[in-house]
C-alpha positions in Angstrom: 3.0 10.1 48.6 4.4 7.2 46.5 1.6 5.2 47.6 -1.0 7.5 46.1 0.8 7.7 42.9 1.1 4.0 42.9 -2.7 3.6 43.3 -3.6 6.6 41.1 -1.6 4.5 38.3 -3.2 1.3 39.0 -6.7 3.0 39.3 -5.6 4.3 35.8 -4.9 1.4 34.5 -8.1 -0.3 35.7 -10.1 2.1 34.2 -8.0 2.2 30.6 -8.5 -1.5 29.9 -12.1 -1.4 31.1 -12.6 1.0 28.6 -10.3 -0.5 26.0 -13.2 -3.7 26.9 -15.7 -1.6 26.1 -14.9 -0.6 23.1 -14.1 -3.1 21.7 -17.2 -5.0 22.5 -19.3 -2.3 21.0 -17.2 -1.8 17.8 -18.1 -6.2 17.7 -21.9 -5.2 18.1 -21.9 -2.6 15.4 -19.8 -4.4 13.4 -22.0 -6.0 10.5 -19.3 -7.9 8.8 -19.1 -9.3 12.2 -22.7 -10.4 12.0 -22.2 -11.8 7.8 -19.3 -14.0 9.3 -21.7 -15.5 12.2 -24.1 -16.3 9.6 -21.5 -17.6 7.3 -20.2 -19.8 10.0 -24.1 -21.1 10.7 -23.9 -22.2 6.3 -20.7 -23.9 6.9 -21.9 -26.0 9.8 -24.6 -27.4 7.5 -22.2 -28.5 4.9 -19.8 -27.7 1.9 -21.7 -25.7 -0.7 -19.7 -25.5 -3.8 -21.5 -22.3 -5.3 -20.1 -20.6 -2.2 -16.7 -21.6 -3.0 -16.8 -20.4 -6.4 -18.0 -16.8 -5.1 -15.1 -17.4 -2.6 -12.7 -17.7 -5.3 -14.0 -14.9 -7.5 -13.5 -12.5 -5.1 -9.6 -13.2 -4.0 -9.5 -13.4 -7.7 -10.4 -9.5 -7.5 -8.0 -9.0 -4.4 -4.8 -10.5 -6.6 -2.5 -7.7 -7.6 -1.4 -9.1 -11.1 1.9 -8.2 -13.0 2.4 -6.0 -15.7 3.3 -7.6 -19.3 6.3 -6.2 -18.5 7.3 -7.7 -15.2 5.9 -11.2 -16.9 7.9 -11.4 -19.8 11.3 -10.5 -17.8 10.3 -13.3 -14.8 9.5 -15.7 -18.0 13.2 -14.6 -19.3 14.6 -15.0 -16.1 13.2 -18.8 -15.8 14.5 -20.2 -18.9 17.7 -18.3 -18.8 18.1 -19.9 -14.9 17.1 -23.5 -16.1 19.1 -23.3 -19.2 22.3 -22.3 -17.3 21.3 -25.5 -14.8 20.6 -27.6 -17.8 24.4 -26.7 -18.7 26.0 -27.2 -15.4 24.4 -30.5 -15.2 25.5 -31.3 -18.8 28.4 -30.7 -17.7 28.8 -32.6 -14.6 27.7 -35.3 -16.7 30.6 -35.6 -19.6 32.9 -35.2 -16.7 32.0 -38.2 -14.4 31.8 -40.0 -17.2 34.5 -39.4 -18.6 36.4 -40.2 -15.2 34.2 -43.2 -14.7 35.2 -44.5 -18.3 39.5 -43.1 -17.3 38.7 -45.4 -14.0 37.6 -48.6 -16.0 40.2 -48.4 -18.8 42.7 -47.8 -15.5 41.9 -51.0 -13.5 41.6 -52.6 -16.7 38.0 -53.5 -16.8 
């Protein structure tokens, strides 16, 4: 009995991912974007063509999901308030080593 359930399952199986094979050769048949990419391969072999670059570019260009005014002006507020806050920090890191550099001279004298 477990035997047949065993094979039944493995006879299952068989069959699913023959199927699974099928279709998915089929679906690469029917495809034609599948058939656009083959011929865009066959252009590429022949060379770079810079026309089809810039039609490459135009249309991720059209794919880009831009930010609002909005969301630009509060990421362009948010830079310049970050590097102005660094700009400080390192400003002062600055006075104080030199300051301890100039205590450390005026200690050993030099």
């Amino acid at each position: 009995m477990a035997k047949n359930k065993d094979e039944n399952q493995a006879a299952d199986e068989t069959i699913k991912t023959e199927t699974n094979e099928k279709i998915k050769k089929s679906q690469k048949e029917q495809n034609p974007k599948d058939k656009e990419k083959s011929k865009d391969k066959e252009k590429k072999e022949g060379g770079f063509s810079l026309s089809d670059w810039f039609i490459g570019v135009k249309s991720e260009f059209k794919r880009v999901t831009w930010p609002s005014r909005n969301e630009v002006i509060k990421m362009t507020v948010s830079v310049i308030a970050t590097s102005a806050l660094i700009g400080v920090i390192i400003i002062g890191y600055d006075f104080v080593l030199a300051a301890a550099y100039s205590a450390a001279l005026n200690f050993f004298g030099v």
